[in-house]
N, C-alpha and C positions, 0 to 999 in steps of 0.2 A: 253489091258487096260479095265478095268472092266466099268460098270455102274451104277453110283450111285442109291439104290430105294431109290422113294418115298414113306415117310410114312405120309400114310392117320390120320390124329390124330382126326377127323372132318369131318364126309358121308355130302352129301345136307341134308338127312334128318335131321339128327342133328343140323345143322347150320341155320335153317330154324326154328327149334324147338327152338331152343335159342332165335333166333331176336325174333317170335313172341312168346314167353313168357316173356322176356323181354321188348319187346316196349308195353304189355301188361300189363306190371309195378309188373311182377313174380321178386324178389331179386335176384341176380348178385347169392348169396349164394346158395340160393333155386336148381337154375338151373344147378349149380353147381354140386349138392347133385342128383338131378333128372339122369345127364348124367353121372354120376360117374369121374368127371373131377374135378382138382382142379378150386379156386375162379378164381387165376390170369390165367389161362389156356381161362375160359369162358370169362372172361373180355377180355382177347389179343384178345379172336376170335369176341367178338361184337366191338372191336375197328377196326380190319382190315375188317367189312362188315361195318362200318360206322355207328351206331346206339349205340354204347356207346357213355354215358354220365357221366364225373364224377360228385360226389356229388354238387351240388351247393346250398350254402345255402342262398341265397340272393331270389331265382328262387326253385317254389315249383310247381308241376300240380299236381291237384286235381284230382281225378276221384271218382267219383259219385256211389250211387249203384246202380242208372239207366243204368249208362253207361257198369259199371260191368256185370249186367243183360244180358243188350244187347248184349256185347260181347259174353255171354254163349248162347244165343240163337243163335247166327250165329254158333257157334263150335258145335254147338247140331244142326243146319240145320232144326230148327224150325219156327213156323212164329212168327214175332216180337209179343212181348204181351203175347206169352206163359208163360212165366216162370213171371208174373208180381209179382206175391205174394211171389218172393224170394226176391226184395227190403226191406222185411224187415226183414231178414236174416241180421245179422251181418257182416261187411267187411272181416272179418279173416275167417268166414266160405265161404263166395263168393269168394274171393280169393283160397281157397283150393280146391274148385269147380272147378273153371277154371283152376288152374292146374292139375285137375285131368280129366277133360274134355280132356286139352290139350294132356298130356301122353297117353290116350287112344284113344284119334284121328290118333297119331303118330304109334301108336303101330297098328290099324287097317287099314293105309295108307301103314305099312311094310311087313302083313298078304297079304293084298289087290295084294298089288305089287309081291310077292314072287309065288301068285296062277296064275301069267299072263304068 
């Protein structure tokens, strides 16, 4: 009787990658496109860590472009207040920041790990 494999469809890294560019309010679509995986594929796997949310139009969270900000200085491992003068940066360009922050964090966390 043989053994069924498992297939890996989703490393930690990945899954990790996901929650936080998602809980970071990166699109279901975006992150999608980033890990080379379909929409509903991303969405199953933020449903089974617990951190999907479907759309709800009653219930909207803001985020700020302070908070934006903020977020980028901790993924740049800056001290708070660096980056002040990008609040007035546009949302759409802050946002592409942070996910490009985020990919190149991931991508030197994979470098990082592969040289140990």
């Amino acid at each position: 009787m043989s053994e069924a494999k498992v297939v890996v469809n989703y490393t930690d890294e990945q899954t990790t990658f996901a929650v936080n560019m998602y809980t970071g309010g990166t699109a279901v679509e975006k992150i999608a496109e980033m890990l080379g995986k379909t929409t509903r594929s991303v969405i199953a796997k933020l449903v089974s860590e617990g951190v999907y949310k479907a759309n709800d139009r009653t219930k909207s969270v803001r985020v700020t472009k302070a908070e934006m900000v903020a977020t980028l200085e901790q993924a740049a491992g800056v001290e708070a207040g660096a980056f002040k003068s990008f609040e007035k940066a546009d949302k759409a360009a802050l946002h592409e920041m942070a996910s490009t922050f985020m990919a190149l964090r991931q991508a030197y966390d994979i470098v990082a790990a592969e040289g140990q």
